[in-house]
N, C-alpha and C positions, 0 to 999 in steps of 0.2 A: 439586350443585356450582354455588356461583355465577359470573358472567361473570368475576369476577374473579381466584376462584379458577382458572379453564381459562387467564384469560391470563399468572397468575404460572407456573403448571405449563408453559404452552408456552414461556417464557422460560426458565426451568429447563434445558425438554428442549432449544432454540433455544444457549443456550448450553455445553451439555456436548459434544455433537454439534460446536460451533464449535470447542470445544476440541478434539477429536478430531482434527477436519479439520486445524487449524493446527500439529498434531503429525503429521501427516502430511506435508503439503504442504514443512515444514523439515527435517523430516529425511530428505526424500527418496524417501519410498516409503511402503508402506500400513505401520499397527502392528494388525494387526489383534487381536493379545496384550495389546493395553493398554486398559486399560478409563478410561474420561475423566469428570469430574465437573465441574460448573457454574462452579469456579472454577481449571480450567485443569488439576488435578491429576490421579490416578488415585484409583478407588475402587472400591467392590466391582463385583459383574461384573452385578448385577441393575441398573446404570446404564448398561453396555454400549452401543455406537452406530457400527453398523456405517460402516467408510470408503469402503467403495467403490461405492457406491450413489452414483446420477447425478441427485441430488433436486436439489442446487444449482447452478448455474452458476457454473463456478471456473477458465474457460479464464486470465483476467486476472490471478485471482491465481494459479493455478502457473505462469505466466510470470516476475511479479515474484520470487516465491516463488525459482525456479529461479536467475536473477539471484544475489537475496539471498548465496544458499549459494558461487555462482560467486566473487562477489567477496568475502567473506568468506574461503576458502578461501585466496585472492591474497593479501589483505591478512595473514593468518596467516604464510603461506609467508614473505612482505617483512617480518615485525615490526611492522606498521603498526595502527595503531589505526584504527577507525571512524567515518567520515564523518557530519556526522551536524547536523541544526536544531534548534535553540529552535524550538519550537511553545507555546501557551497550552495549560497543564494544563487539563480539562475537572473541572467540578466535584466534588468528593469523588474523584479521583486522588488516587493516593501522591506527595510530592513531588519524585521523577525522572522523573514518566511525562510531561514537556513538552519531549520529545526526540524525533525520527525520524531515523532511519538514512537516509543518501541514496544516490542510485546515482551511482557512478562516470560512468555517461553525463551527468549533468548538468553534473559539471567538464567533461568533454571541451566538450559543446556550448558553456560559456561562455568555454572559453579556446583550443580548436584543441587538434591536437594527436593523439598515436598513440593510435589505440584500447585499453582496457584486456581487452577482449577476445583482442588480439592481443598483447598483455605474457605473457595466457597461455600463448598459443599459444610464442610465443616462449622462453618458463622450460621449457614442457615438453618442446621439443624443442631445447633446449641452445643456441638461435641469439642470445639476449639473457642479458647476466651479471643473477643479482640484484640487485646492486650497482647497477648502469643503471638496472633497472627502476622502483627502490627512489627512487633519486636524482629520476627522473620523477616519482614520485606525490608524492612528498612537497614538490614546488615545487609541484606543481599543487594540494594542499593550503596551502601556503601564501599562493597567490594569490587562491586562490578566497577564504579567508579576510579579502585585503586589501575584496575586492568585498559581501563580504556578513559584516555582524558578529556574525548569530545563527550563524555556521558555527563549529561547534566539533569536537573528538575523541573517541572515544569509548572503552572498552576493549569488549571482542569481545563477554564475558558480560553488558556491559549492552545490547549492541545487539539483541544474539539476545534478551534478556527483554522489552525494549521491543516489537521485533517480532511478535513470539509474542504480548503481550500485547494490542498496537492489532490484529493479525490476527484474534487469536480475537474481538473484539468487535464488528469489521467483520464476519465472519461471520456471528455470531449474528444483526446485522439483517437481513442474507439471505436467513439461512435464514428468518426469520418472515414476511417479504417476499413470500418465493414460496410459503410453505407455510400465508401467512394468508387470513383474510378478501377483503384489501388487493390480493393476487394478479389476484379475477376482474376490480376495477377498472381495475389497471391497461396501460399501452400495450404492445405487444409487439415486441419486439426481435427480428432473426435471428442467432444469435451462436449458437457452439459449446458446449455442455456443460463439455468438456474440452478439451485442448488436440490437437486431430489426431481431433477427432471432427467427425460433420456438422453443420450449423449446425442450429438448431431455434429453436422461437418459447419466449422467454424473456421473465418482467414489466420495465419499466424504468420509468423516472419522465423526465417529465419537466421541466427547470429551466432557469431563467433568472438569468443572470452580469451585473451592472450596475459601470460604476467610473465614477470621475469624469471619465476622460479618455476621449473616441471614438476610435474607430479601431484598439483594440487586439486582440490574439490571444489566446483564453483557451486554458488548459491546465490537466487535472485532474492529481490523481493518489489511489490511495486513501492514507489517514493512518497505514498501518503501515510503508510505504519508499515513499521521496520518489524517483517516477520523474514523465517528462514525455509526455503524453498530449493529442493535441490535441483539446479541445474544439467550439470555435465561434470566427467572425469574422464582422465587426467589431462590438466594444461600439461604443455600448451601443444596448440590451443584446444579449446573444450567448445563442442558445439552441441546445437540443440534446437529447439523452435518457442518460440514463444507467442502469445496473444499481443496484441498492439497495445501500447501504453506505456508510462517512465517509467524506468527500474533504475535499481541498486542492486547490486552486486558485491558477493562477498567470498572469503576463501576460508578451507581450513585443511590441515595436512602440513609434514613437514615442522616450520618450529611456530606455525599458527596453531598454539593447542585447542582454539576455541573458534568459532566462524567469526571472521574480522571483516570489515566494511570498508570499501572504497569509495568514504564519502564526497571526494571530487569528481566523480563521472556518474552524473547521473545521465541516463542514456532513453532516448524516446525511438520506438520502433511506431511503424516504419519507416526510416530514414537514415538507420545507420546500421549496415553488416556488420559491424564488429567495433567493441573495445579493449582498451591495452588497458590493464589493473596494475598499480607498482606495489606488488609483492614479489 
C-alpha cells in the first residue's frame, strides 16, 4: 500500500468516525445503533466506529454542542428562526454551506440585556409569558442586525445541517491531528477529554493572530456555531495555542465596541502558523 493510499484510507476512517461523533454529540447522547459512513450518512455495519471511546479531545465541542441544542430547543419553543452569519464558502462547498449558526451569547454581549439562559429558566417555570420572551429575541435580532449586515435568519433544518456538516469536518481534522503522524510533533496542552473528566496532555498548535490595527483582543471560535472564546492580547500579533480544527476569529478593542468576525479567513490548524485579520 502506498503513502498515499494509507493517507486516503485514514481520511476515509478520519471522517466517518467524525461523522459518528457529530451525531452523537447533536443529538444528545451515544447512537451506538447507528453505523456512520465518510459522508455523514449511515452504512453498512462493517463501517462501524465506535462513540464512546476517549481517542479525541471533545470537552470544547460538547459544550458548544450542548448550547447548540439548548437554544435551538428555545427558539422552536418561541417560533423563531436561526441566528445565524455569512461566512465565505470554502472551495467545492454546496452553495448554502457559507452560513454559521450563532449563539445567543453573542447578541447578549453586544447589546446588554437578560440572559437567554434565563428566558429558559423562566418559560419553564411559568415566571415569564412567551409572548415577552419572544418580543425580547426578536428586537435583539433585529438590532444586532442594524450592527452587523452579514446577520441573517435562518430556518431550524438549515441550521442543524449546516452544523452537523462544519462539525463533522472540524472533527475529521482532529481526529487525524491526534491520531497522526503530526501528533508526536506537536505541543501539548492540559485540557480534559471530555467534559467533567480529568485534564490530560492533549496535541495543540501553535498560532499567531496579526491585524492592521494594535492593541486589540483576539477571540476564536470553531466554524460550525459562532460562540466567543478568548484568545490572546494585544495584536499585533497576539499568540496562543490551540486544539486542531477550523476557526474563526474575531476582535474587539479600540473602535470594535463589540467582538466583530473575520468571516473571510477561516483557518484549519494544523497547517497554518498564522493569520492577518483586516481590522
Amino acid at each position: 500500500m502506498s503513502p498515499d493510499d494509507r493517507q486516503d484510507g485514514a481520511s476515509r476512517e478520519a471522517r466517518a468516525r467524525a461523522a459518528y461523533l457529530a451525531y452523537e454529540l447533536l443529538d444528545g447522547g451515544p447512537v451506538r445503533d447507528l453505523i456512520a459512513h465518510d459522508e455523514g450518512g449511515f452504512a453498512d455495519e462493517d463501517q462501524a466506529v465506535p462513540a464512546d471511546d476517549d481517542r479525541t479531545a471533545l470537552a470544547d465541542v460538547e459544550q458548544d454542542a450542548a448550547w447548540f441544542r439548548q437554544q435551538l430547543a428555545l427558539l422552536s419553543e418561541l417560533g423563531l428562526e436561526v441566528p445565524a452569519l455569512t461566512v465565505e464558502p470554502s472551495a467545492g462547498s454546496r452553495p448554502d454551506a457559507g452560513v454559521v449558526p450563532i449563539s445567543l451569547d453573542l447578541l447578549e454581549r453586544a447589546q446588554g440585556g437578560r440572559s437567554w439562559t434565563d428566558s429558559i429558566a423562566g418559560l419553564r417555570y411559568g415566571t415569564e409569558p412567551h409572548e415577552q420572551v419572544r418580543d425580547q429575541l426578536s428586537r435583539r435580532f433585529t438590532a444586532y442586525g442594524r450592527l452587523e449586515h452579514r446577520f441573517r435568519l435562518i430556518p431550524h433544518d438549515v441550521a442543524r445541517q449546516q452544523v452537523r456538516a462544519r462539525l463533522t469536518g472540524f472533527l475529521a481534522v482532529r481526529i487525524v491531528a491526534e491520531t497522526g503522524e503530526q501528533r508526536d510533533r506537536a505541543p501539548l496542552m492540559r485540557l480534559p477529554r471530555r467534559r467533567g473528566h480529568p485534564a490530560t496532555a492533549v496535541p495543540g498548535c501553535t498560532f499567531e493572530v496579526t491585524t492592521n490595527t494594535p492593541g486589540l483582543r483576539v477571540f476564536w471560535s470553531g466554524a460550525y456555531f459562532l460562540t466567543s472564546n478568548y484568545f490572546s492580547a494585544p495584536t499585533s500579533p497576539a499568540s496562543s495555542t490551540l486544539q486542531s480544527g477550523t476557526y474563526l476569529f474575531g476582535v474587539d478593542g479600540g473602535a470594535y465596541r463589540t467582538v466583530t468576525w473575520d468571516t473571510s479567513a477561516q483557518v484549519t490548524l494544523p497547517g497554518n502558523p498564522s493569520v492577518h485579520l483586516n481590522f
